[in-house]
C-alpha positions as CSV (number, residue, x, y, z in Angstrom):
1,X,-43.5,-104.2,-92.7
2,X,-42.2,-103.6,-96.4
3,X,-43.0,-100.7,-98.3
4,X,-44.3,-103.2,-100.9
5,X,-46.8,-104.5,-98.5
6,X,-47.9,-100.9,-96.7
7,X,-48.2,-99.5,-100.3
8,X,-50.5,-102.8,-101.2
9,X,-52.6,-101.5,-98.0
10,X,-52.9,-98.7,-99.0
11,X,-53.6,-99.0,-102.7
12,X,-56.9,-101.1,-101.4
13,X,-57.9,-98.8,-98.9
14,X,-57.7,-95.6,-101.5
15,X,-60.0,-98.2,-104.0
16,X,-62.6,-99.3,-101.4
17,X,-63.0,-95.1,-100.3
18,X,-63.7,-94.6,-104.1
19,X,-66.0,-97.5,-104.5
20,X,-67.8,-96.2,-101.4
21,X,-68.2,-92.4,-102.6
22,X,-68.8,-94.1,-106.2
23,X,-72.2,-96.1,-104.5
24,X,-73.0,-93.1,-102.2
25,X,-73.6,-91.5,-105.5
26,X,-75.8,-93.8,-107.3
27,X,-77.7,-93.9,-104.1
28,X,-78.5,-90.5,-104.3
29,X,-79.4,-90.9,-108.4
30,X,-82.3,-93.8,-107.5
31,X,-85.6,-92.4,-106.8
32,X,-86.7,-95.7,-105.1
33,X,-83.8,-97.0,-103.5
34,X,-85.7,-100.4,-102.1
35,X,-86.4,-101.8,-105.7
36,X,-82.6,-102.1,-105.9
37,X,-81.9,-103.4,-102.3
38,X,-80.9,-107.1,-104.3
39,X,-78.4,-105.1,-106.2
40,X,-77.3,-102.2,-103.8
41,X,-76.4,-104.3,-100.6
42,X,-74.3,-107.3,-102.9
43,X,-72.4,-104.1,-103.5
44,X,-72.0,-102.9,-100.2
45,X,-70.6,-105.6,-99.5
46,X,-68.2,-106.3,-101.8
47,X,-66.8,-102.8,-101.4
48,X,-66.2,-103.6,-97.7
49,X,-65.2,-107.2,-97.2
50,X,-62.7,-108.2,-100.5
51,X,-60.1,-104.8,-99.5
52,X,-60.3,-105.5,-96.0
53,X,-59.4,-109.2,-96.9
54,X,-56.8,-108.2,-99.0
55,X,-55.2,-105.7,-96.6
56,X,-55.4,-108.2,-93.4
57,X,-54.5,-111.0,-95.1
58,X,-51.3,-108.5,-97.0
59,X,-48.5,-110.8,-96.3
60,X,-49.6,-113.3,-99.0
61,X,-50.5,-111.2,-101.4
62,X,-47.6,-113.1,-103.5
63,X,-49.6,-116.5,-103.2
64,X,-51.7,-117.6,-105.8
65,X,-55.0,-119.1,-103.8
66,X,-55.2,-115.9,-101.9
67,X,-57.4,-114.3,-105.0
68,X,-59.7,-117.5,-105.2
69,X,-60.0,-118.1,-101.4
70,X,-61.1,-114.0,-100.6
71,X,-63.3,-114.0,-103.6
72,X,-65.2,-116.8,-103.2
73,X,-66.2,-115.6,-99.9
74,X,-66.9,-112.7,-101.1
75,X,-69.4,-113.7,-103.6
76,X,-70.7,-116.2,-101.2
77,X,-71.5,-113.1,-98.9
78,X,-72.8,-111.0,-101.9
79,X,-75.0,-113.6,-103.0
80,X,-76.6,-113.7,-99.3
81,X,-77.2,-109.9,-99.5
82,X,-78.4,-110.0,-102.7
83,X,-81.4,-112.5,-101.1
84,X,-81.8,-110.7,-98.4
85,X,-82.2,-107.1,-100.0
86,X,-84.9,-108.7,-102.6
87,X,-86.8,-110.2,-99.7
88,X,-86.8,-106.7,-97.5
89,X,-88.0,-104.7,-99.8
90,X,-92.1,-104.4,-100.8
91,X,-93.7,-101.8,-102.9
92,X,-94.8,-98.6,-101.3
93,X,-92.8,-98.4,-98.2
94,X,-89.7,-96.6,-97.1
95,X,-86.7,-98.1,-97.0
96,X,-86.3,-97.3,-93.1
97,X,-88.2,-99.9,-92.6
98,X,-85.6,-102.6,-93.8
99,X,-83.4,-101.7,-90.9
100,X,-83.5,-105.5,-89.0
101,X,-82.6,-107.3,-92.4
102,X,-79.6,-105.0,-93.1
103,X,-78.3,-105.0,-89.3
104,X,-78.7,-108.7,-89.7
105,X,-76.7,-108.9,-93.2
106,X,-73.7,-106.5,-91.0
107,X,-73.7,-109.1,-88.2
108,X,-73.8,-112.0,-90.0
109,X,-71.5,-110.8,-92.9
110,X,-68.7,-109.3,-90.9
111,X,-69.1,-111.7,-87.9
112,X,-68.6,-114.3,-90.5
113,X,-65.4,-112.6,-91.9
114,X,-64.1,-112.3,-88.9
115,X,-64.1,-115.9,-87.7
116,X,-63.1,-116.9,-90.8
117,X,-59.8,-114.9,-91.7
118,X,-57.7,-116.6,-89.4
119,X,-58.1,-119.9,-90.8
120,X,-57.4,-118.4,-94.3
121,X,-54.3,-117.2,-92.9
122,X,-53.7,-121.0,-91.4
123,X,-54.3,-121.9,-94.5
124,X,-52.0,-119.8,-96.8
125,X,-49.4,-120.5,-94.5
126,X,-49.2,-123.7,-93.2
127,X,-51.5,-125.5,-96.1
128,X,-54.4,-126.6,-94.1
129,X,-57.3,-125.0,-92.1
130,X,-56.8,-125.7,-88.3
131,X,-53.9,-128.2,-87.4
132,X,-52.2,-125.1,-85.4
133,X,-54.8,-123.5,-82.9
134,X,-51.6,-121.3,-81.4
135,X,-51.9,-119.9,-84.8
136,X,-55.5,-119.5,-85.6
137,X,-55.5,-117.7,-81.5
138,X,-52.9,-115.5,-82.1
139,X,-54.4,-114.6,-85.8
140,X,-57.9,-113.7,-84.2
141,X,-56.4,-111.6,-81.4
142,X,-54.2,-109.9,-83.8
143,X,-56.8,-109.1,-86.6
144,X,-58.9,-107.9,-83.4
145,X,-56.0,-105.3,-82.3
146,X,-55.1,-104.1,-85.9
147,X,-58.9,-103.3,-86.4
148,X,-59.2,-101.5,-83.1
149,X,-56.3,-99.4,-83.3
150,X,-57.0,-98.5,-87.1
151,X,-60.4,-97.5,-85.7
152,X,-58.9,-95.5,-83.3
153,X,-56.4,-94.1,-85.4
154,X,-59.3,-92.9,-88.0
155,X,-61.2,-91.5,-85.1
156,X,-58.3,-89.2,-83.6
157,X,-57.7,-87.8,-87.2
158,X,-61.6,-87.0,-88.0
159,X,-61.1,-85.3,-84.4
160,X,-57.9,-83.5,-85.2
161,X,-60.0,-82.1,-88.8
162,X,-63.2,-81.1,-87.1
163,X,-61.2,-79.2,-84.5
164,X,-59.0,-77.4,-87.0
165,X,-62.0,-76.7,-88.9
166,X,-64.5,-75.4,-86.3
167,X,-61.2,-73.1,-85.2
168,X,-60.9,-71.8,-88.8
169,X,-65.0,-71.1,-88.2
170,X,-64.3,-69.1,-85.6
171,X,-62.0,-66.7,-88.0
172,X,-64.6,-66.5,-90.4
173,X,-63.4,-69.5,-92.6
174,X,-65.4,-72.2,-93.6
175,X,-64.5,-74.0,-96.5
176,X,-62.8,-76.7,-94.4
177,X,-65.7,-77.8,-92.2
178,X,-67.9,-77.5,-95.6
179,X,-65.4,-80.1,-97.2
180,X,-65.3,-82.3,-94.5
181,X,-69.4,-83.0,-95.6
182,X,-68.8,-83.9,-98.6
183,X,-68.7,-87.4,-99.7
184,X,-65.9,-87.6,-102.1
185,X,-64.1,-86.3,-99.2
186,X,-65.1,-88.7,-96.7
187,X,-65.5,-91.6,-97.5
188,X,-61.4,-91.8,-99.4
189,X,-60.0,-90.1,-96.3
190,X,-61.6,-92.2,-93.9
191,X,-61.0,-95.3,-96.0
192,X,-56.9,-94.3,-96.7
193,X,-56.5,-93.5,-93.1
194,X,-57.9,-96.7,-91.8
195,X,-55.7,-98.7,-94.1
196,X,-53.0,-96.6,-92.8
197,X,-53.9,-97.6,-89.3
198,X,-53.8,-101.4,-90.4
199,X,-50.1,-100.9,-91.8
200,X,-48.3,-99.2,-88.6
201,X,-49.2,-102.1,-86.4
202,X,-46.1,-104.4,-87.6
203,X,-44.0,-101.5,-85.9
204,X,-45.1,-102.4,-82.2
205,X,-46.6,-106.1,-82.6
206,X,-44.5,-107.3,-80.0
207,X,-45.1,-105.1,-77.8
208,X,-49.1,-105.3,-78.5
209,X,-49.2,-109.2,-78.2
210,X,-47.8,-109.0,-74.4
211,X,-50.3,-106.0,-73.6
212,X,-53.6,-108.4,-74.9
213,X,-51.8,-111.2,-73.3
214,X,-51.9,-109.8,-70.2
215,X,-54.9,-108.8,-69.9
216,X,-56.5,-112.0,-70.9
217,X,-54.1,-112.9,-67.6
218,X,-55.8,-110.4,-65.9
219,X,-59.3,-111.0,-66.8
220,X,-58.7,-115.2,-66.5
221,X,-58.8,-114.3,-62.6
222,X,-62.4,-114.0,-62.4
223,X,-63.3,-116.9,-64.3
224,X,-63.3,-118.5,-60.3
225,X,-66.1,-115.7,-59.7
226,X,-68.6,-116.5,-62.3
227,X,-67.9,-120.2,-61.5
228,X,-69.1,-119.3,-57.8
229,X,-72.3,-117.4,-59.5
230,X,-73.2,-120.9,-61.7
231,X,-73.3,-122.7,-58.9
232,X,-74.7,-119.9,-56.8
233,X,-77.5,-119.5,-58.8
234,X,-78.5,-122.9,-59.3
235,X,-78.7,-123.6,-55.7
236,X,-80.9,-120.9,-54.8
237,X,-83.0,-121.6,-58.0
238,X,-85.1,-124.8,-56.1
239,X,-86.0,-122.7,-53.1
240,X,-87.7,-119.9,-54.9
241,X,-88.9,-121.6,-58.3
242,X,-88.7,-121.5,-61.6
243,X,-92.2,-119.2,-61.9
244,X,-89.7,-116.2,-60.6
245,X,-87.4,-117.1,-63.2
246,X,-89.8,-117.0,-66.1
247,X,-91.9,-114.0,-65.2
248,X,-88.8,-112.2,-65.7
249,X,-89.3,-112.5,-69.4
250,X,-85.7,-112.0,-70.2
251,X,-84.3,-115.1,-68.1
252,X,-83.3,-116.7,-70.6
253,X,-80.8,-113.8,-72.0
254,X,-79.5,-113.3,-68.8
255,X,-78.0,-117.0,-68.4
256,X,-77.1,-117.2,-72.0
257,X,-74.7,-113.9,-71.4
258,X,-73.8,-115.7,-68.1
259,X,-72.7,-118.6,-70.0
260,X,-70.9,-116.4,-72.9
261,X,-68.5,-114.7,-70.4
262,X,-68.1,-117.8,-68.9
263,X,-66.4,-119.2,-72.3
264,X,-64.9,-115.9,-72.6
265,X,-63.2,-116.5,-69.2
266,X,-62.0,-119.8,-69.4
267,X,-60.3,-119.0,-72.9
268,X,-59.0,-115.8,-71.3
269,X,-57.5,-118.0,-68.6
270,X,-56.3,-120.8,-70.7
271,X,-55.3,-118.7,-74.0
272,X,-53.9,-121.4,-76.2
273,X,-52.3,-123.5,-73.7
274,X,-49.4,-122.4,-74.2
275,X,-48.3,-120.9,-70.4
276,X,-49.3,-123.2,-67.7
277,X,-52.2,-123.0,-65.8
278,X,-51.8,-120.8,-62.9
279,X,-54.5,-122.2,-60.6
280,X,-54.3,-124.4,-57.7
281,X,-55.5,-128.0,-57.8
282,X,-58.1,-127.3,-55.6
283,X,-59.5,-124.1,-57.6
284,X,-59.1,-126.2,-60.4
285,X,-61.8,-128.5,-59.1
286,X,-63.9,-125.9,-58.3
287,X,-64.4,-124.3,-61.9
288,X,-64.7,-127.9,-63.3
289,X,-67.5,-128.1,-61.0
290,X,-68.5,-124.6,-62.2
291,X,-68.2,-125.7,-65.9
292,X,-70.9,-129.1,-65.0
293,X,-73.3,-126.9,-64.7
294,X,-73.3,-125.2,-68.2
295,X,-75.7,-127.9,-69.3
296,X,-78.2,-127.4,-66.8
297,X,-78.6,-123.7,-68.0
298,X,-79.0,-125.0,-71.6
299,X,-82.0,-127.1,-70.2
300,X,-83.6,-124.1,-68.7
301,X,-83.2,-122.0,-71.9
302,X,-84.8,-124.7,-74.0
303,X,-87.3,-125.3,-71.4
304,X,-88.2,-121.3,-71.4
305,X,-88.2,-121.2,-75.2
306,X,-90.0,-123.9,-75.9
307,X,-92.4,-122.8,-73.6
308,X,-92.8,-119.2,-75.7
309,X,-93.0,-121.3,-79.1
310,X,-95.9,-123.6,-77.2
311,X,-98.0,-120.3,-76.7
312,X,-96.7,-117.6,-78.7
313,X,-95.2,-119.8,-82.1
314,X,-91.7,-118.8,-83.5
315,X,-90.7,-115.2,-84.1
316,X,-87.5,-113.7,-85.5
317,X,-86.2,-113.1,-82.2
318,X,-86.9,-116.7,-81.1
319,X,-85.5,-118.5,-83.9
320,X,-82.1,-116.3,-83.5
321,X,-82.5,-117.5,-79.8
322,X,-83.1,-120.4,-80.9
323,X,-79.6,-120.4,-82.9
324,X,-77.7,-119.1,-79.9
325,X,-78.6,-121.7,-77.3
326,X,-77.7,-124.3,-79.5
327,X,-74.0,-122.5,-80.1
328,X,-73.9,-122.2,-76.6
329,X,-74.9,-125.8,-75.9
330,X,-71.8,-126.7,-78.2
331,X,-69.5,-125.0,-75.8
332,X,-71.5,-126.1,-72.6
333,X,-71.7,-130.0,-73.6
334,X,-68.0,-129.9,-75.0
335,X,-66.5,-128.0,-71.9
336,X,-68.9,-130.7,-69.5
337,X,-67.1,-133.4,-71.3
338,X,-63.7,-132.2,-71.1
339,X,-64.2,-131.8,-67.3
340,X,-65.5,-135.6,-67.1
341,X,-63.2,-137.1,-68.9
342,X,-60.2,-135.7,-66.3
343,X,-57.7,-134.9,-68.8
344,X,-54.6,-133.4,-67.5
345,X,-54.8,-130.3,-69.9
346,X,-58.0,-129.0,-70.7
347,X,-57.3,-127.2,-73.4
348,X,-56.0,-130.0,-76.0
349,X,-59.3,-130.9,-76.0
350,X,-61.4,-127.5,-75.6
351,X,-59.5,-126.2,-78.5
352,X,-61.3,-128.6,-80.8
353,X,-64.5,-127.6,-79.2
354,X,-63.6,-124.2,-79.6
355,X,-62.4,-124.6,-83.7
356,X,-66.1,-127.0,-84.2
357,X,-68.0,-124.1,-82.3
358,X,-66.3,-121.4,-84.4
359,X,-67.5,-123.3,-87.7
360,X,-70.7,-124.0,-86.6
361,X,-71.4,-119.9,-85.8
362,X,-70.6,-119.4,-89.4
363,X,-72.6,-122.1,-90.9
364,X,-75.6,-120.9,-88.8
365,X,-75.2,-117.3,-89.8
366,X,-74.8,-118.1,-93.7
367,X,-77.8,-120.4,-93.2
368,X,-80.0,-117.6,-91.6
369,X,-79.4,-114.8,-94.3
370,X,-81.0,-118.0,-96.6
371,X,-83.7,-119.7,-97.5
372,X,-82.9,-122.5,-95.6
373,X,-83.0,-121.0,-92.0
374,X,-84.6,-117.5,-92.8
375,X,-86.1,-116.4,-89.3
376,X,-88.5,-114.1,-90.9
377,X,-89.5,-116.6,-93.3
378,X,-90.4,-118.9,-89.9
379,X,-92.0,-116.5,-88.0
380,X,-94.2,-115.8,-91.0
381,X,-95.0,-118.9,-91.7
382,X,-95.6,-120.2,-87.6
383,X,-97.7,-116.9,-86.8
384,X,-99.6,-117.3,-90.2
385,X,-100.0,-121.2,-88.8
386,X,-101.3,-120.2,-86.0
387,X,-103.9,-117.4,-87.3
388,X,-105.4,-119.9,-89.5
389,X,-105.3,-122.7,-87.1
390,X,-107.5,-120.1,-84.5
391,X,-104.5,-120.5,-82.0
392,X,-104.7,-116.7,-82.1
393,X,-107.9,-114.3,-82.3
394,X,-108.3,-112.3,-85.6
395,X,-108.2,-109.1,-83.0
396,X,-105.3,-110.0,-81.5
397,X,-103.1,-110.3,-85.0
398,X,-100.8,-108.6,-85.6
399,X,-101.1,-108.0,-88.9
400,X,-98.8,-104.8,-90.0
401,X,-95.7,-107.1,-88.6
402,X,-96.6,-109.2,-91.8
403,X,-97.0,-105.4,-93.7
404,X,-93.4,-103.6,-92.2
405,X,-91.5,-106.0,-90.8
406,X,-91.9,-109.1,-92.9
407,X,-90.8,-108.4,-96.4
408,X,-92.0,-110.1,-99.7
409,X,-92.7,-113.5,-96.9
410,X,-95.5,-110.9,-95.0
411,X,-96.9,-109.3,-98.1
412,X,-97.2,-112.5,-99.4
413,X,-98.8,-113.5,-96.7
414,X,-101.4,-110.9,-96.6
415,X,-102.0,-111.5,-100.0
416,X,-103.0,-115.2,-98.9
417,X,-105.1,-113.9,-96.5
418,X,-107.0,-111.5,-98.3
419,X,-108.4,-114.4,-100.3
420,X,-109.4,-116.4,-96.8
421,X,-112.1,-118.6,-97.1
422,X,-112.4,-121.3,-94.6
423,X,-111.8,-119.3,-91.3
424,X,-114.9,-118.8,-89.1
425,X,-114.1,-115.5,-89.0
426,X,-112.9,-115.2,-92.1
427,X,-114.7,-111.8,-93.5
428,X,-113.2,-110.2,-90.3
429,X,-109.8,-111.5,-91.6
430,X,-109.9,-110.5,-95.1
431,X,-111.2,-106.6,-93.9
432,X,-108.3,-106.6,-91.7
433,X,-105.3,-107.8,-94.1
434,X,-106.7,-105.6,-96.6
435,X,-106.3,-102.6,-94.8
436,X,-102.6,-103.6,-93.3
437,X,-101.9,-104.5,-97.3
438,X,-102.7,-100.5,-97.9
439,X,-100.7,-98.8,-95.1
440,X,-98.0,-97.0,-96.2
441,X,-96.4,-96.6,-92.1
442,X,-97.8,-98.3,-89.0
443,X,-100.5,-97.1,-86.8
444,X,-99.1,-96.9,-83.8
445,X,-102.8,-96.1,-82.3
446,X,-103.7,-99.9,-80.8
447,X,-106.6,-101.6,-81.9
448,X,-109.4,-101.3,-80.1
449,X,-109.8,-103.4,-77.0
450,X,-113.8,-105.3,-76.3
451,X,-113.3,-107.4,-72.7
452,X,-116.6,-108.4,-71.1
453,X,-117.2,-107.3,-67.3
454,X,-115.7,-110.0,-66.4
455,X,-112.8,-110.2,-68.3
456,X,-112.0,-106.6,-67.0
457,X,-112.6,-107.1,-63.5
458,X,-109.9,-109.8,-63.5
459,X,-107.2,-107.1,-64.7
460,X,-107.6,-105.3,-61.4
461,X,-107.1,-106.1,-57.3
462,X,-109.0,-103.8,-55.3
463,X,-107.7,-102.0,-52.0
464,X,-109.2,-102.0,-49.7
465,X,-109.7,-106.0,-49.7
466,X,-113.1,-105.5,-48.7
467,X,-114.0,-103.5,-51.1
468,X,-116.0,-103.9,-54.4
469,X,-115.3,-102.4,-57.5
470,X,-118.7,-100.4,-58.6
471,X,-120.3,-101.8,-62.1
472,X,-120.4,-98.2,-62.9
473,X,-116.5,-97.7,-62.8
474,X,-116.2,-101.4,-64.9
475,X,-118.6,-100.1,-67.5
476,X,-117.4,-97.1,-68.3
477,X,-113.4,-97.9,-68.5
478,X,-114.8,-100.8,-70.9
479,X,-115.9,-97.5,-73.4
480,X,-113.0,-95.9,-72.9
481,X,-111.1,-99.2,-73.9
482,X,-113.5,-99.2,-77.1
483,X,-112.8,-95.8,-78.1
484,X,-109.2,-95.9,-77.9
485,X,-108.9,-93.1,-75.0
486,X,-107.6,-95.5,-72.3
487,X,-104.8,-98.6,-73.1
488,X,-103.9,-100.6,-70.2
489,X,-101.3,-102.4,-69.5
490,X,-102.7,-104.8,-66.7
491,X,-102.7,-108.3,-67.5
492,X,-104.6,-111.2,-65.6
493,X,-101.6,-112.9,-63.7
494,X,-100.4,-110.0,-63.2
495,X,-103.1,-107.5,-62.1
496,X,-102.8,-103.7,-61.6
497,X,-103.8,-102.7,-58.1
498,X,-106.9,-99.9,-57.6
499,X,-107.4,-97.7,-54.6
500,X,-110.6,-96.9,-53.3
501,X,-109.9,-93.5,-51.2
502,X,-110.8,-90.0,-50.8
503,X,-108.1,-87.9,-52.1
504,X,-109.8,-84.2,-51.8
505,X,-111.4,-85.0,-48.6
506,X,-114.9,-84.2,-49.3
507,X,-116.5,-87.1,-48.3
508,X,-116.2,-88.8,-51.8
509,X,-114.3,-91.9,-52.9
510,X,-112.3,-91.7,-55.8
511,X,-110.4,-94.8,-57.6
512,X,-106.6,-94.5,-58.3
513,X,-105.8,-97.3,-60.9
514,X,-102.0,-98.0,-60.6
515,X,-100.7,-99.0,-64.0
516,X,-97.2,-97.2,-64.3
517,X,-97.1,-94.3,-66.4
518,X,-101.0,-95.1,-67.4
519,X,-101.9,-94.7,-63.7
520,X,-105.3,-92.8,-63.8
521,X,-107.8,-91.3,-61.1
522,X,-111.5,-91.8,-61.6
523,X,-114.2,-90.1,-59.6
524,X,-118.2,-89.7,-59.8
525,X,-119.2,-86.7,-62.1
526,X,-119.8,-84.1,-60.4
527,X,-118.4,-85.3,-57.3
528,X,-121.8,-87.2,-56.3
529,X,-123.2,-88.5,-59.4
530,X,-123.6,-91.8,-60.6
531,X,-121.0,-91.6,-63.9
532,X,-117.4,-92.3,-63.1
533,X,-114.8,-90.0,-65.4
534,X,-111.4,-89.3,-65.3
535,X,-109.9,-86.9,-63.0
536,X,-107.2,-84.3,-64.0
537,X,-105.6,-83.8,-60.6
538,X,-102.7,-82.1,-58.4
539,X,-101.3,-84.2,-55.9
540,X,-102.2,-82.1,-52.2
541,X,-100.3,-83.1,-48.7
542,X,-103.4,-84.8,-48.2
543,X,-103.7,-87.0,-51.0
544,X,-100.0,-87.9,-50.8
545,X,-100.5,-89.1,-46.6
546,X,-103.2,-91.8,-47.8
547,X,-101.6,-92.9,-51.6
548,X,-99.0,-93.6,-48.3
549,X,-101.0,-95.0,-45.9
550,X,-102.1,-97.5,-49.0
């Protein structure tokens, strides 16, 4: 590398540490930090993405549609966080609570960056966007190690300081560990010496590109192993059901990962096509068969989702689900055809699947930090749907989501409701979204639960079989459930299991409702009265022989 080029590196780096500490300080000026949020996180960034453009993409800093190229995306970007921070923020609540929006904005943002620098560089060098994928896989893997090495490289030297300045603490001098604290400080150092890190890996590229190399060698060998496990699982799936597969509740994330390493593996194995392929014609076979099956684990996860949307209507986690079985279905359907259509080398055509996929990530990401595809504007606007259309009870809303979770879409949306009308239970509605519109944090006490006998004998499986569970025992648990001094966790599929037993041995049953860390002994007041309370007991030898003889 040139000394032009490591001093251009470094001149960024020193300017995005000073626009850091410069924002850090206004931050601290605002007294309500959320009103600015449209203005604030556009900044943020700026200050991040256009010097780490600039110091990645270095070795064009001579050509002339590097400044237009980097700073449209950057305004593209800024303009995304600008939306974003104005819908997060609504008066009279802490700006903690914006967490999910601005996580969301990081992903999305540098995700985005990412995916997209190296067909900037394809572009400033070859003048187009993806004729060359040798380039565009080298340019990903690179950018990956620079990054992770700067990191590291910033890490060791914060270490080295804190060392050196808890030693000098020791002798009684403390100006060093008190100037480590302080933002101007900080935020130049740590910017400097991670552009620092960026510019000493030209000195060892070689050798760095036949370490990752390697171990995508390495790692390519198991790609044969989670072939095994897709076909594996699918043949076992039939004998036990799908009902074990969706009780789970997180099936669905399991085979997604499943299928993400599995495109991790096969590129690992395959790289850019530029080796040959190292397996045997026979093994070969085998992961194509593995690589049939990605579409049949698409089905399932649109089957399980839609199944959640049916009964539960869209949320924000289940329109980004939503978003990443349908990337995934772009890798599963383009891999399946591949496979099908016999080509001698897979990856001439896998590539293009890979370069469409790629593209498509980004537009989805852009799209969901917009209006267009906003998944808290969806899940608003579904849950609000199904409130109004009585798919939901008025006591089982929850209506501080729409309060701390939703932005200007919720408090919109309790504004709506306040003014509710033409729900039968509409009075119940209004009193409800008012009070949620006047919380300031959310009431982690739950709402008070009113189940008939019923209802509440349905929630429980009584041991022994023969055994009946006494009105008594039902009635009172109901008014504990009223009065908020008993939640329970038991659900009617899935039933929590009481013991009928004597656990002091004095010729008195007592109930032991199993409901994990909830789990609760009731006996008669008294010991032979008619009133069932709770118990506050020590486990004896001889309770812990029949909780095992149960």
């Amino acid at each position: 590398m040139q000394r032009e080029e490591r001093s251009w590196m470094i001149a960024w780096a020193a300017g995005q540490g000073a626009g850091l500490w410069l924002l850090h300080e206004w931050l601290l000026s605002l007294s309500k930090q959320g009103e600015y949020f449209w203005l604030i996180w556009p900044l943020y960034m700026a200050v991040l993405l256009l010097p780490l453009s600039m110091m990645l993409l270095s070795a064009y800093r001579q050509q002339k549609r590097l400044w237009p190229m980097v700073t449209a995306y950057v305004v593209l970007i800024a303009g995304l966080a600008s939306y974003l921070g104005y819908q997060a923020w609504t008066p009279a609540l802490d700006t903690f609570q914006y967490a999910q929006s601005g996580v969301c904005l990081a992903l999305v943002g540098f995700g985005s960056w990412f995916v997209l620098l190296p067909f900037a560089e394809h572009r400033l060098l070859r003048q187009r966007w993806a004729d060359d994928y040798a380039l565009l896989f080298a340019a990903a893997w690179r950018n990956s190690i620079k990054l992770a090495l700067a990191g590291g490289f910033t890490g060791l030297l914060w270490l080295l300081l804190l060392l050196f300045a808890n030693l000098l603490k020791v002798l009684g001098v403390t100006y060093l560990l008190d100037l480590l604290g302080k933002p101007i400080f900080f935020y130049p150092v740590t910017a400097v010496t991670f552009g620092i890190g960026l510019s000493l890996y030209a000195a060892k590229e070689e050798v760095l590109v036949g370490f990752y190399r390697a171990g995508l060698n390495i790692a390519g060998w198991l790609l044969p192993v989670v072939s095994l496990i897709l076909l594996a699982f699918l043949l076992v799936l039939p004998v036990q059901g799908l009902d074990k597969l969706w009780d789970t509740g997180y099936a669905s994330s399991l085979m997604l990962s499943l299928l993400g390493l599995t495109v991790f593996l096969f590129n690992a194995a395959w790289q850019d096509a530029s080796g040959q392929q190292r397996f045997p014609p026979w093994l070969l076979r085998f992961i194509g068969l593995g690589l049939l099956t990605m579409p049949v684990y698409i089905g399932l996860c649109v089957y399980a989702l839609g199944l959640r949307v049916a009964q539960y209507g869209w949320t924000t986690e289940r329109v980004f689900a939503a978003l990443v079985i349908l990337v995934m279905a772009m890798y599963a359907l383009g891999y399946a055809a591949v496979v099908l259509r016999r080509e001698k080398l897979w990856m001439n055509s896998v590539s293009k699947v890979n370069i469409a996929t790629a593209l498509l990530t980004v537009l989805l990401g852009i799209l969901t930090c917009s209006p267009l595809l906003d998944p808290t504007r969806i899940a608003v606007h579904s849950q609000l749907a199904r409130l109004l259309q009585q798919k939901v009870k008025v006591r089982d809303f929850d209506f501080e989501y729409l309060r701390f979770q939703a932005g200007r879409y919720g408090d919109a949306a309790l504004t709506r409701l306040e003014q509710e009308q033409t729900h039968p239970d509409a009075v119940e509605l209004r009193r409800k979204a008012k009070l949620a519109h006047a919380l300031t944090q959310r009431q982690y006490k739950p709402e008070a639960v009113k189940l008939g006998a019923e209802e509440l004998r349905q929630l429980f499986k009584i041991y022994p079989q023969q055994a009946q569970l006494p009105q008594a025992f039902v009635d009172a648990l109901s008014i504990s459930l009223e009065d908020n001094k008993v939640f329970l966790g038991c659900e009617k599929k899935r039933p929590c299991a009481v013991l009928l037993l004597d656990l002091n041995a004095d010729g008195v049953e007592e109930l032991v409702l199993l409901d994990g860390f909830r789990s609760m002994v009731y006996g008669l007041e008294g010991g032979n009265g008619k009133k069932w309370v709770r118990c506050s007991v020590k486990p004896t030898s001889s309770m812990k022989s029949q909780l095992r003889m149960h």
